[in-house]
N, C-alpha and C positions, 0 to 999 in steps of 0.2 A: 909174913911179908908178901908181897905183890910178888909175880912170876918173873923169871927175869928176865931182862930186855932181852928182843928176838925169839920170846917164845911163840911158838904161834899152835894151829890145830891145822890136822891133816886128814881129811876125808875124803876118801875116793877118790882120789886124783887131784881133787882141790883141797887153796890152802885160807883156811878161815883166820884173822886177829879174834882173843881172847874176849874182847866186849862185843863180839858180832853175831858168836854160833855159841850153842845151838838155840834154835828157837822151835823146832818142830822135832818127836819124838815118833819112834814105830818101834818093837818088841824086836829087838834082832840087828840094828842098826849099831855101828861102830865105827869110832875113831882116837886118833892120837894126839895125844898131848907133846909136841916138839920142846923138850927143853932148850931154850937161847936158842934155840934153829938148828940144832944139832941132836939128834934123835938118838947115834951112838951113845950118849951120856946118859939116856932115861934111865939106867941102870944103877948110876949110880947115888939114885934115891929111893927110899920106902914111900908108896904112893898107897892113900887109900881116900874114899869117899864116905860119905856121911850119910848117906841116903841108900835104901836097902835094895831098890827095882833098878841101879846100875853094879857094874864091876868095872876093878881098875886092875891091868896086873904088872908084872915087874916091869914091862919095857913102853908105862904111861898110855897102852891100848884101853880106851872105855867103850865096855861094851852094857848096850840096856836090852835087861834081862824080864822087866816087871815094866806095872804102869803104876803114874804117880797119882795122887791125887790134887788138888788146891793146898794140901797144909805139908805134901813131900814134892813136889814140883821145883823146889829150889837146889838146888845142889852145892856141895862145897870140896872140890879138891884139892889133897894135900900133898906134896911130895916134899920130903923130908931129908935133908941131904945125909947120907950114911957118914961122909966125912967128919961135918963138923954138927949134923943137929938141927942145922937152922930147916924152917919149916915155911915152905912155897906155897900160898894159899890161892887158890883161883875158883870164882864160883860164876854159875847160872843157873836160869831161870826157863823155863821152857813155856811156851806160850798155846801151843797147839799138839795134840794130840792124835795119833790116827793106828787105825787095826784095822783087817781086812777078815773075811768071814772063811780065808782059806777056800778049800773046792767047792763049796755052797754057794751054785748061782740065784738069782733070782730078776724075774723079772723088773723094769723100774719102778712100777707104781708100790711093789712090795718091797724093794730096795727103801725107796725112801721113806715108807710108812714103819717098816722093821726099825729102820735109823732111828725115826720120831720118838716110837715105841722107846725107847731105849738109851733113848739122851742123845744121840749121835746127832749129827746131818749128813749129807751127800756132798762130799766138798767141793769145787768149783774150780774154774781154770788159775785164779788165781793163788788157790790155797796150794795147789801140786807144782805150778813152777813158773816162771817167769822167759816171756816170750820175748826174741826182740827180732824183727825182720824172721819172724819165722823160725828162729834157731831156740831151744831150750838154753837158760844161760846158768849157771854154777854160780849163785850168790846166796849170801846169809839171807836170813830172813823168816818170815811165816810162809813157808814154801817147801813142800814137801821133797818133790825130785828137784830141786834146785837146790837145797841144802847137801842132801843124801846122795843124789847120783842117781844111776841106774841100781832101781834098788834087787837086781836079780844077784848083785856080785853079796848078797846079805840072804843065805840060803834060811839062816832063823827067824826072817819076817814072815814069811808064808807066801811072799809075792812071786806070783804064776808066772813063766816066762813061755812064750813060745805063740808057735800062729792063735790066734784070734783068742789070746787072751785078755779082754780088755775089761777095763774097770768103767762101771759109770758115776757121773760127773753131774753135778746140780745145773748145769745149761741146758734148755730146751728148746725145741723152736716147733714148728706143724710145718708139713710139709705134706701137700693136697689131701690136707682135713685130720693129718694121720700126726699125733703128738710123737715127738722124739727124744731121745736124751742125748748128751756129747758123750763119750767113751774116750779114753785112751789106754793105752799101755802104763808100764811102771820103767818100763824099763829103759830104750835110746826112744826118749817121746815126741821129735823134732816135728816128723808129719804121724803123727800116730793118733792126730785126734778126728773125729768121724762121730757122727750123727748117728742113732741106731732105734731102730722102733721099738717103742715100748714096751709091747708082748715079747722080746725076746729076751731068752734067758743070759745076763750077765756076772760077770764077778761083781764084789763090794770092797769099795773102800769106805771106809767110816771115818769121821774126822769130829771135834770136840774142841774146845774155848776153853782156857783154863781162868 
């Protein structure tokens, strides 16, 4: 049977409905299952998931552990009330993908050609988060730091925090003859995004289509 009324998901500070998250996935990312809106109760159900690249544990916390492919990409959670049996069914689907290369910079012409190489792309301002009046905003979506948050409070994604850690970004522009890529952060990304020359050596984020 359906979740029950006022369950919702709770991720990093924000609070997601059931048909809206998750839709973007990273190795290390997590969140909670709120039963009726009341989190004290997770407890008093057996929770477990059907698909092997997440974990679920006693107090409805899912954490993704692996990556999925096209034919494990859907997920189905179950919590199981100890009381009487009955069985809470709630599933998703995750639509985008993404992994970072950890401390391996490169510069962007090899960024994006590594991606190519490998099935990846370079993801874009839209794929990492949604802007409004300049402010990063905390919505569902295909949206990576607007689903997630600042993904540095997720120590098992591999995402670098600290001065001039930035990731590059599929936007370009030239700038007097000299090609560039956008960069940001992963982390409070409000004004964190910046133009950066080519030959310089950056992080990578990697992003994928399911």
């Amino acid at each position: 049977m359906p979740m029950p009324e006022g369950t919702y998901l709770a991720v990093n500070g924000a609070s997601f409905a059931l048909d809206e998250f998750p839709n973007t996935g990273l190795i290390g990312v997590k969140f909670q299952v709120v039963m009726a809106g009341d989190a004290a109760t997770n407890s008093d159900y057996n929770w477990s998931v059907d698909q092997a690249w997440l974990t679920v544990d006693e107090d409805g916390n899912i954490t993704i552990t692996g990556e999925p492919d096209e034919l494990t990409r859907s997920v189905e959670v179950t919590a199981a009330s100890i009381a009487d049996g009955k069985a809470y069914v709630w599933r998703f689907t995750l639509s985008h993908w993404f992994a970072t290369l950890g401390e391996k910079t490169m510069n962007a012409p090899n960024a994006v050609k590594y991606a190519a190489d490998n099935g990846w792309v370079l993801p874009g301002i839209p794929d990492v988060v949604v802007m409004v009046n300049g402010e990063a905003q905390r919505v569902a979506g295909p949206h990576l730091w607007s689903e997630w948050g600042d993904l540095s409070v997720y120590p098992a994604t591999g995402v670098l925090v600290g001065a001039g850690r930035y990731y590059w970004l599929q936007e370009t522009v030239e700038v007097s003859l000299e090609q560039m890529h956008l960069t940001t952060t992963l982390t409070t990304i409000d004004n964190s995004f910046g133009y950066t020359g080519n030959a310089v050596r950056q992080w990578v984020l990697l992003m994928k289509t399911f």
